[in-house]
C-alpha positions in Angstrom: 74.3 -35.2 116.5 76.3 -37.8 114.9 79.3 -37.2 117.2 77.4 -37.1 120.4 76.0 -41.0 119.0 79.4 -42.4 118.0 80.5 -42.7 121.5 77.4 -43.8 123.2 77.0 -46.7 120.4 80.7 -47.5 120.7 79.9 -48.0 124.3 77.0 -49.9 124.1 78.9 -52.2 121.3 81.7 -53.2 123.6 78.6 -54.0 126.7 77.5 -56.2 124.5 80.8 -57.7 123.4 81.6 -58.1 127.4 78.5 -59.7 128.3 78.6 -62.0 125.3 82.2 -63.0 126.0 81.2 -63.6 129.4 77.9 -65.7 128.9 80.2 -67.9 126.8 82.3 -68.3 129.1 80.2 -69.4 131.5 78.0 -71.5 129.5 81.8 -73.3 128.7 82.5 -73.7 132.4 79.4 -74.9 133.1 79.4 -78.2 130.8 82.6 -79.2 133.1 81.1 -78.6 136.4 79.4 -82.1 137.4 75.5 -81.7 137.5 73.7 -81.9 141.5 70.8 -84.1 141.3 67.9 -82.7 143.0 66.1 -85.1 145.0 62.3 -85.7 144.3 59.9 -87.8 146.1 60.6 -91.9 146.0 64.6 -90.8 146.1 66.3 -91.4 149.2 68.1 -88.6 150.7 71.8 -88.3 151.6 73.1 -87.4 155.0 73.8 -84.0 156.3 75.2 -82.8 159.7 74.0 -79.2 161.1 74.1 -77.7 164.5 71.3 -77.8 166.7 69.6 -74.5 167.2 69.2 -74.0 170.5 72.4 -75.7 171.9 74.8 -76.1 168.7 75.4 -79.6 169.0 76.1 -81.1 166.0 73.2 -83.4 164.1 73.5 -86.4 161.6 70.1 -86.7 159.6 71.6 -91.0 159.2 72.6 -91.0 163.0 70.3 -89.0 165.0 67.4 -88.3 162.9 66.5 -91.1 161.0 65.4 -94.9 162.0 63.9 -92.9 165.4 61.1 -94.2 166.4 59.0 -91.7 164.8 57.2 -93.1 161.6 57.4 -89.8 159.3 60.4 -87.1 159.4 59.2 -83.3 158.2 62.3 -81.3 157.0 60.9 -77.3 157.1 63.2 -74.7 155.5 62.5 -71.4 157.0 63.7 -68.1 157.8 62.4 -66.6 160.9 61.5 -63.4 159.3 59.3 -64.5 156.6 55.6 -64.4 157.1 54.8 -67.4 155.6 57.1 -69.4 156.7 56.0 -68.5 160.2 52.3 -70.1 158.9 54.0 -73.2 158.0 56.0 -73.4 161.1 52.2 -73.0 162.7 51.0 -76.1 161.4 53.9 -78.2 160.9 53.7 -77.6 165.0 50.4 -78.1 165.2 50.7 -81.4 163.3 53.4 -82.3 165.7 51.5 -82.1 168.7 48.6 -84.2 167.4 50.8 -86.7 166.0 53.0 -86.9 168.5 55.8 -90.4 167.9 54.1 -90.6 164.5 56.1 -87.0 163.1 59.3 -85.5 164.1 59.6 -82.2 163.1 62.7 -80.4 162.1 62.7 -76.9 161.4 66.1 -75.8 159.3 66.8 -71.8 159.7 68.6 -70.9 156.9 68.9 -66.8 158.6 72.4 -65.8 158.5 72.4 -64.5 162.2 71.7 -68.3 163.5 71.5 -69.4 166.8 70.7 -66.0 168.5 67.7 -65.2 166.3 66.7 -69.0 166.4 66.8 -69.2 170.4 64.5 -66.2 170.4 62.2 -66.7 167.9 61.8 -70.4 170.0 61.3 -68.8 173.0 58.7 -66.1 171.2 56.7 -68.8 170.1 57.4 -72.3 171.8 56.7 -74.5 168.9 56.6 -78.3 169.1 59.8 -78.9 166.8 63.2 -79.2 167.0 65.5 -76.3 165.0 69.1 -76.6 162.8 71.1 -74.4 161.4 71.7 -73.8 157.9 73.0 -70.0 157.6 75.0 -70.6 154.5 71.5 -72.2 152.9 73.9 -75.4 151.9 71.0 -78.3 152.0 68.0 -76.8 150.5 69.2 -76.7 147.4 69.8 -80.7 147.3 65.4 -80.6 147.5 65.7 -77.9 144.2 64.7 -75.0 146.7 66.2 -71.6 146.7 63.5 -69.6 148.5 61.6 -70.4 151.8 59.6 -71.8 153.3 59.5 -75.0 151.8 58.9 -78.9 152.9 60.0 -82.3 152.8 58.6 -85.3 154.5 60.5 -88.3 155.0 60.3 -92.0 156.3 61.9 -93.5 158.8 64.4 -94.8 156.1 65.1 -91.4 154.8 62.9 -92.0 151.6 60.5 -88.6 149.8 57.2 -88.9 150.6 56.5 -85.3 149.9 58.3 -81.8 148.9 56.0 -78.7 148.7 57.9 -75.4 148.2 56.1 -72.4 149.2 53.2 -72.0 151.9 50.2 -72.3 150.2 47.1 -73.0 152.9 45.3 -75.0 150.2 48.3 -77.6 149.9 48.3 -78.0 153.7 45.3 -80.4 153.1 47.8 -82.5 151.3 50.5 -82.6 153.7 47.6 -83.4 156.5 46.7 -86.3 154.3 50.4 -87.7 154.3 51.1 -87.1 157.4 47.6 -89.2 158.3 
């Protein structure tokens, strides 16, 4: 018995000498990489450019987003396969119909098959919004998201109002509230 254990603890002693003397090394590398701020609400947000879903024109939130006339800017991160991101989507449409100039709404796809996906999930449903790209899932994690759906409204000036992450129906009442 004792020789069919030596090798499977000999094994198991160098796993753990491998993941140890890789944790470390990590851990070291990390104190050298600078820290990203994630933004919260009051901070104002930085700019980012991503093509436009639809027609792949390129879009500045600073230059053709913000300072528009609308009063109240919603950033939505979603994937057009997930189920609740499709009931965000809903409302944040919804919102931007009965709103109208007082909430731009800016859906980001963060799917990884982009504009073809995008342009038909738009024409599936015909949503009041506009859509980016964001395949490589580069500006959600500025907010401190790393799953969708999640939100972020915005003021004219590019200020936090509000970031929710995750659809949860009972928080809509709050984001109706803001918007109002």
């Amino acid at each position: 018995l004792a020789l069919y254990l030596l090798p499977v603890l000999a094994l198991a002693l160098c796993t753990v000498a491998a993941t140890t003397a890789v944790q470390a090394e990590e851990m070291s590398g990390s104190e050298t990489k600078e820290e990203t701020k994630i933004l919260e609400v009051g901070d104002r947000v930085p700019d980012f450019s991503l093509p436009d879903g639809l027609n792949g024109e390129s879009v500045s939130l600073v230059e053709d987003i913000l300072g528009k006339d609308s009063k109240l800017i919603a950033l939505t991160f979603m994937n057009t396969t997930c189920s609740a991101c499709q009931a965000e989507v809903s409302l944040m449409s919804r919102l931007a119909e009965k709103h109208g100039k007082k909430l731009d709404v800016y859906l980001i796809a963060v799917d990884m098959r982009g504009q073809k996906l995008v342009k038909a999930y738009d024409e599936t449903y015909h949503y009041n919004v506009r859509y980016l790209l964001d395949p490589e899932f580069t500006v959600p994690p500025t907010y401190g998201f790393n799953y969708t759906p999640a939100i972020v409204l915005l003021d004219k000036h590019g200020k936090i109002l509000y970031k929710q992450g995750g659809y949860n129906p009972r928080e809509a009442d709050k984001l109706i509230a803001a918007v109002e």
